[in-house]
N, C-alpha and C positions, 0 to 999 in steps of 0.2 A: 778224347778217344772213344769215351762209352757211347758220344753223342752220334759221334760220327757213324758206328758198329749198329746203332739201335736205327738210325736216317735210314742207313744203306740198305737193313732186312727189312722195313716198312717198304722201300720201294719195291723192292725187289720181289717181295711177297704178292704186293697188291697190281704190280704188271703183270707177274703172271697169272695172275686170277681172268685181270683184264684179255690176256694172250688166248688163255684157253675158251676163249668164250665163242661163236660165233655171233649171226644175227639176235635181235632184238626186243623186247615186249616194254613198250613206251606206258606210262601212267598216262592218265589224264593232264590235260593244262587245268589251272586253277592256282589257287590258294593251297600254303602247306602248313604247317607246324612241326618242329622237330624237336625233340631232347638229346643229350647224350652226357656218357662221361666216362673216363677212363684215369689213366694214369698220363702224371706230366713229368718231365723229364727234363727239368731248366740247365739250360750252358752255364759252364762257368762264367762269374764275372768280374770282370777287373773294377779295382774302387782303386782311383787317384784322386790324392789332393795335397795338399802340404803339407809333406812329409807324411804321408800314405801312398803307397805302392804294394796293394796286395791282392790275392785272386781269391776269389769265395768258390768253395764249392756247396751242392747243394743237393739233399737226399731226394730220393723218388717220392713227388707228391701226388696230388689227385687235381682233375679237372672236371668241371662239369657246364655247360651249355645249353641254351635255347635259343633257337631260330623259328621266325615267321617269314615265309617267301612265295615264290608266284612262280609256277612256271608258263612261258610262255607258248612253248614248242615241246614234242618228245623229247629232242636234247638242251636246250637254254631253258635257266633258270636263275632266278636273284632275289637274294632273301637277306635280312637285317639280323644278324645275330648278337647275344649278349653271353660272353663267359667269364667264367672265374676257374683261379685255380692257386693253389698254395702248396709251401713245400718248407719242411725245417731247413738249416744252414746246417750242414756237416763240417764246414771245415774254415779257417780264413788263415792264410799264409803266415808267417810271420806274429800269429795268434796263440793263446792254447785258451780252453774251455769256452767254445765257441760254444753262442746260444742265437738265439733267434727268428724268424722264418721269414719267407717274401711271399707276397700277394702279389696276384692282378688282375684288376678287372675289366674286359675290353669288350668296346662295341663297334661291331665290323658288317660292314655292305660288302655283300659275298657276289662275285660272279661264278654260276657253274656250268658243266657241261656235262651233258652221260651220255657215254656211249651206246645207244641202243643193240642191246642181244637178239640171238633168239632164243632165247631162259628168260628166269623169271631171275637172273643175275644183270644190274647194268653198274659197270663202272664210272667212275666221275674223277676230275680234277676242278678246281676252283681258285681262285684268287680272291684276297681280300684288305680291303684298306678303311682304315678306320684310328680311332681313338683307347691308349689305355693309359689306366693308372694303375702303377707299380707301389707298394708298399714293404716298405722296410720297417720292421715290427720288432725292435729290440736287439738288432742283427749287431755282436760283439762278438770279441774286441778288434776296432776300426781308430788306428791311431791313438790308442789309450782312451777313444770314448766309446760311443757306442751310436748307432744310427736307430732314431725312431722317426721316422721322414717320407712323404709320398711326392711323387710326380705324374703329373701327366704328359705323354709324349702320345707322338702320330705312332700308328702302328698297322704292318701287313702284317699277311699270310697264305700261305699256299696250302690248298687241301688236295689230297689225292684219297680215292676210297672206291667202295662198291657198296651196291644193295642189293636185295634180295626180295621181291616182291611176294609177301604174304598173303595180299588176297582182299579183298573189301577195301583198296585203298591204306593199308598198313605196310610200309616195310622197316625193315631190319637193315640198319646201315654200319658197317668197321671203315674207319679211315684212321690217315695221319694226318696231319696238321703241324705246320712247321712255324710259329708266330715270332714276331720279331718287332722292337720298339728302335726309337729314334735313342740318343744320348739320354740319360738322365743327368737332373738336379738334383742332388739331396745334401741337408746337411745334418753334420753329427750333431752330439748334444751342446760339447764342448763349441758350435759356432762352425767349425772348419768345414767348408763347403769339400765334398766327394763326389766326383764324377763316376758313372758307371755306365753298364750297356743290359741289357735283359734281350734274352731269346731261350724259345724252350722248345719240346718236342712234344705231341701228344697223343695220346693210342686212343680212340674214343668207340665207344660201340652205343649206339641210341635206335629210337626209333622216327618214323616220317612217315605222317598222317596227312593224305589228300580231304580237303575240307570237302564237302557237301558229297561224297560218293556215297550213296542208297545200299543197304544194304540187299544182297543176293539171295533171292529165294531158292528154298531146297531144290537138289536137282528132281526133273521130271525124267521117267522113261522116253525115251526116243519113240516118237508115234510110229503108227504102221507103213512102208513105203506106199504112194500112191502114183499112178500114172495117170497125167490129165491127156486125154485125149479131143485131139482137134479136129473140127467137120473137115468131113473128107472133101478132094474138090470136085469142081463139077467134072463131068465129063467132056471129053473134047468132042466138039463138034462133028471130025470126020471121023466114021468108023476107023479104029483100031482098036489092038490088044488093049484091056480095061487093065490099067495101071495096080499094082500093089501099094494099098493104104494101110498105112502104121501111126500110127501116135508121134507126132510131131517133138513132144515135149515129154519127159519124164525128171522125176524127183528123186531124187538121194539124200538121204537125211544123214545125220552126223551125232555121237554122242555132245554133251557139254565140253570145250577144249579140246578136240580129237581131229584129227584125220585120215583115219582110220575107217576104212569101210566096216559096215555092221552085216551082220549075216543076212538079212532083208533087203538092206541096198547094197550088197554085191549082187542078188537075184534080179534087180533092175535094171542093173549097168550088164547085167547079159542079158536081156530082152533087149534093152536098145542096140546093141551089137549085134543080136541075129535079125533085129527088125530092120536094120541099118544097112545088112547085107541083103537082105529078102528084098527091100526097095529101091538100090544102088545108089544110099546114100552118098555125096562124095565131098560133105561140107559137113563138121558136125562142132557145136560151140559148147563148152562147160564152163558155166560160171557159178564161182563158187560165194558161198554167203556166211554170215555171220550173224550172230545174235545181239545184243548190246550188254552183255555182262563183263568185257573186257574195253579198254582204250581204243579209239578209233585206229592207232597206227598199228596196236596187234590183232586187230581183227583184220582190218586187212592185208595183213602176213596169212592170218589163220585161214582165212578164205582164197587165199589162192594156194597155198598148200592142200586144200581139200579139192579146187577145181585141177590141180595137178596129180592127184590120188588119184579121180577118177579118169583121167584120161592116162595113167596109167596102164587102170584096169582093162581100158579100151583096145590096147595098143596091143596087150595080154590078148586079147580075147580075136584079133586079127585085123583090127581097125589100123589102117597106116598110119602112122604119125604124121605125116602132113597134112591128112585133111584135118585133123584136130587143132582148134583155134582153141586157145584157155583164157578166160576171165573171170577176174574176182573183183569185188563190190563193197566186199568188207559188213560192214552193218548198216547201207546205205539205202538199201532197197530192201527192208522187210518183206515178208509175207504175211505177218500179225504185226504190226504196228505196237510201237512198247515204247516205257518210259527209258532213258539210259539206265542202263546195267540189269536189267532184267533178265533172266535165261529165259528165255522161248526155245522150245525144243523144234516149230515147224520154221525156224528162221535160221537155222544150222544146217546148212543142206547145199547141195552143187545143182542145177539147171541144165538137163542135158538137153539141147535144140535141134532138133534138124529143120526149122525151116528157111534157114539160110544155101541150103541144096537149090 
């Protein structure tokens, strides 16, 4: 019953974590490392054999884990994990002055999946099949002897969890972990072979380290906005009214992680909109950019939320919304050229066009 009460609030906790969440911010693919450890919560177990017939219970122990894995994609990832975890014996049916505790130590090829947000929150589930060995470590009284005995059996488990992205490649992970082994072999002292079963529960809180991520330099201020302006054109051959020439192309810059106009580039996304109206613009394109201090897949989230800010502002300022075409690029097309993960402050910006007119 306590197993069952402690399963149900794990889930129920970490679906709605997952519920409340929207879109995405994906880590890098690579190489990881993980730690964790919590509390383990083992089911009771049945011990038969002849003439044994009895149920062990067993107190709240402790767990702890490490894993190396790969992720492949924002969401697929597989990694080789190694845990342990042990717990006194509180009780054995048909006993008194129960002693003893169980061990286990398992090694498991994990498959995962996260849910991509858009926080720096992504939930996960996993599966896992593998190898462990259970130890029975003095565990009495069991038929009048006592078991000091290990086995190795096949062993899953299902992970369900979330993380929380820290920053430089760090995150802060909580899950549950439900592990479970095939039959055990053991025998007592006295000779008498005892059948039994192991399955536990486990609350773990660790961390997960993307290997080779660069650390981030201090933030810089967001440069001054600039307008590039483009040769005007020629003039047409047969007399007429001399066309009104504007700046083809202007810049909007962005804090680090923002989408958010700055008081600077709001004053340029209203020049392009009166320059836009003064020359009867009726095509206008905003594509938005990224820096490489974030994941290729939340940059470009981040850069089309910023090409979608300013063509906001546009729509504000009297531009219809259907001449406005929106694109984003993500970190793909710099304007300062940078190693991964660097903040560039003139690489944070949206591309307002009108030569598509």
């Amino acid at each position: 019953m306590r197993t069952r009460m402690l399963t149900t609030s794990a889930l129920t906790l970490i679906l709605l974590t997952g519920a409340s969440l929207s879109q995405g911010m994906a880590q890098s693919s690579g190489s990881y490392l993980a730690l964790g450890a919590g509390f383990d919560f083992q089911n009771e177990a049945d011990l038969d054999g002849s003439g044994i017939d009895s149920t062990m219970d067993i107190d709240t122990g402790w767990a702890g884990l490490f894993a190396y894995g790969y992720r492949y994609d924002p969401n697929w990832r597989a990694e080789i994990e190694f845990s342990y975890a042990n717990a006194d014996v509180d009780s054995i049916s048909g006993g008194t002055d129960p002693a003893g505790d169980v061990a286990i130590f398992a090694g498991m090829a994990n498959a995962l999946y996260d849910f991509q947000t858009d926080s720096k929150f992504t939930p996960y589930v996993g599966l896992g099949l593998g190898l462990a060995q259970v130890d029975y470590s003095g565990v009495t009284p069991v038929g009048g002897s006592r078991i000091d005995d290990r086995d190795t059996a096949f062993a899953f488990q299902g992970i369900l969890g979330v993380a929380y992205d820290m920053g430089d490649g760090v995150s802060l992970t909580a899950d549950y972990r439900h592990l479970r082994t095939t039959d055990l072999d053991l025998r007592s002292d006295n000779g008498t072979r005892v059948d039994s079963d192991y399955a536990d529960n486990r609350f773990m809180i660790g961390f997960r380290w993307s290997l080779g991520v660069p650390d981030a330099p201090a933030a810089e201020p967001a440069p001054t906005p600039v307008v590039q302006a483009q040769p005007a054109p020629e003039p047409a051959p047969e007399p007429a009214p001399e066309p009104v020439v504007v700046p083809n192309t202007y810049l909007v810059f962005f804090d680090w992680d923002s989408a958010s106009l700055l008081p600077g580039s709001a004053a340029v996304v209203e020049e392009a909109a009166a320059n836009a109206g003064r020359a009867n613009i009726t095509r206008i394109v905003t594509t938005g950019h990224a820096d490489s201090s974030g994941s290729d897949a939340y940059n470009l989230r981040l850069s089309k939320r910023r090409a979608e800010a300013v063509k906001a502002a546009l729509v504000g300022l009297g531009i219809p919304e259907s001449e406005i075409d929106v694109q984003w690029k993500g970190e793909r097309e710099p304007l300062v050229p940078t190693e991964d993960g660097i903040r560039e402050p003139q690489n944070r910006r949206v591309v307002i066009d009108f030569s598509g007119s």
